[in-house]
N, C-alpha and C positions, 0 to 999 in steps of 0.2 A: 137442497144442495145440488140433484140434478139441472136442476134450473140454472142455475148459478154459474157450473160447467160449462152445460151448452153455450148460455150466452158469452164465455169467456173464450170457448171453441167458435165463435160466429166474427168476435174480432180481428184486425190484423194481426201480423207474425210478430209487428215488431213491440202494438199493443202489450199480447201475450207475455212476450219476454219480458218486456217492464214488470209487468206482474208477477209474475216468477222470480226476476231479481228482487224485487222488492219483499216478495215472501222468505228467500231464501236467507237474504239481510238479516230480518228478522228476528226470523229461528235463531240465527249464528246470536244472533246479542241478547236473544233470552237465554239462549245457554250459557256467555259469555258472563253473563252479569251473575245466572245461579252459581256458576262456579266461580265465582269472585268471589260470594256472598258468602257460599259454604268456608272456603280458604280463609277469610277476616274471622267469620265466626271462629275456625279452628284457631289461628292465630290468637286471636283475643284471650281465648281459655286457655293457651298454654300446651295447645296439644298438638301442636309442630313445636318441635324443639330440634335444632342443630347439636348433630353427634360430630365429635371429632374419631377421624381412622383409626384404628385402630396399633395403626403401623407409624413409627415416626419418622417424619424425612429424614431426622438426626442419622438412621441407620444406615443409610448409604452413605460412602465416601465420594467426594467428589473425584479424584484421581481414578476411583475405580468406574466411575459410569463415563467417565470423558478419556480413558482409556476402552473401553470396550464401543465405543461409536466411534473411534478411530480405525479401531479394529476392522469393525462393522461395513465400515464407509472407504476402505480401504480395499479390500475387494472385490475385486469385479461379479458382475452379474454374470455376465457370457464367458464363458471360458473357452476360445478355438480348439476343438479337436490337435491335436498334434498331425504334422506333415509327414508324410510316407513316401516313399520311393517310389516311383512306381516301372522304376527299370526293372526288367526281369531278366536272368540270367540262365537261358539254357546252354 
């Protein structure tokens, strides 16, 4: 394995790098593929299943959410300070 290093340490930068990508590719699509493999497995036996919320959109009104983002959107962020006199009256 030493050996192996060295001589990959004795090649060029740009060598090196090809090999590194090439390693790094790799790794990524054996992961890639185990976790595919696991997912169909699960899928096939039935043990992913889609829950539906628990909450139903039925429950909101539509007037009440498109009033309240009017609301919302209405306004402002900054609010100016209010203007002061600044006459002074001795």
């Amino acid at each position: 394995m030493r050996e192996t290093i060295n001589r990959l340490r004795a090649r060029p930068k740009e060598d090196r790098r090809a090999i590194a990508t090439g390693i790094a590719v790799s790794v990524v699509a054996v992961l890639l593929a185990g976790w595919f493999i696991y997912f169909m497995h699960n899928l096939t036996k039935g043990q992913l299943e889609y829950t539906r919320p628990t909450e139903s959109v039925d429950d909101f009104s539509e007037t009440e959410v498109i009033s309240e983002t009017q609301t919302e959107t209405s306004t402002p962020f900054f609010v100016p300070p209010p203007q002061t006199s600044t006459t002074s009256s001795l």
